[in-house]
C-alpha angles and dihedrals in degrees: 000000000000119000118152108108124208080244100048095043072050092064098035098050103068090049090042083053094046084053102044080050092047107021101073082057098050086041095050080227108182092065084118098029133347093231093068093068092048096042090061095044094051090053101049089050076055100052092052094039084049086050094048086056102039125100104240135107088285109038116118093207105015095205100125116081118244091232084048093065097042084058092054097046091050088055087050089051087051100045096049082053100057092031108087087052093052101043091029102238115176137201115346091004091055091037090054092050105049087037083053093040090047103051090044083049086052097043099053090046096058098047106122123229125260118246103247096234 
């Protein structure tokens, strides 16, 4: 059952990028290791970057294929994953990660696919 429209991924994705940005903070994400608080920032300043060029409805540039930006979330979703293991974080840093990994796994798995016209 696919239900993630192209509009609907459009409106999550601005807030999804504030929060990888400000979460880690509220968090007090790094107690592990520091990277997982700056992994998390830097991705976040790419997810909006990678918004503001998608072409979707709310998209500022539109350059970037849709297809093109669900690409790039499912590797996030793989990357925070595998991340904790990689960079041993442990407790909450390795808990926001795989939680992360896990909803942006789910997320791309449930779009929904366009109607060719």
């Amino acid at each position: 059952m696919r239900f993630v429209t192209k509009q609907i991924h459009a409106y999550l994705d601005y807030p999804v990028a504030v929060a990888l940005m400000a979460l880690p903070f509220l968090l007090e994400l790094g107690t592990s290791n520091p990277l997982a608080l700056q992994l998390s920032v830097a991705t976040g300043i790419a997810a909006f970057i990678l918004t503001l060029l998608t072409d979707h409805e709310l998209g500022v540039f539109r350059i970037i294929p849709y297809k093109g930006h669900l690409l790039v979330d499912g590797l996030v979703g793989i990357v925070f994953v595998v991340a904790p293991f990689v960079f041993s974080f442990e407790g909450w840093d390795a808990y926001y990660y795989w939680v992360n990994g896990a909803a942006v796994l789910t997320v791309v798995s449930l779009h929904k696919p366009e109607m060719a016209l």
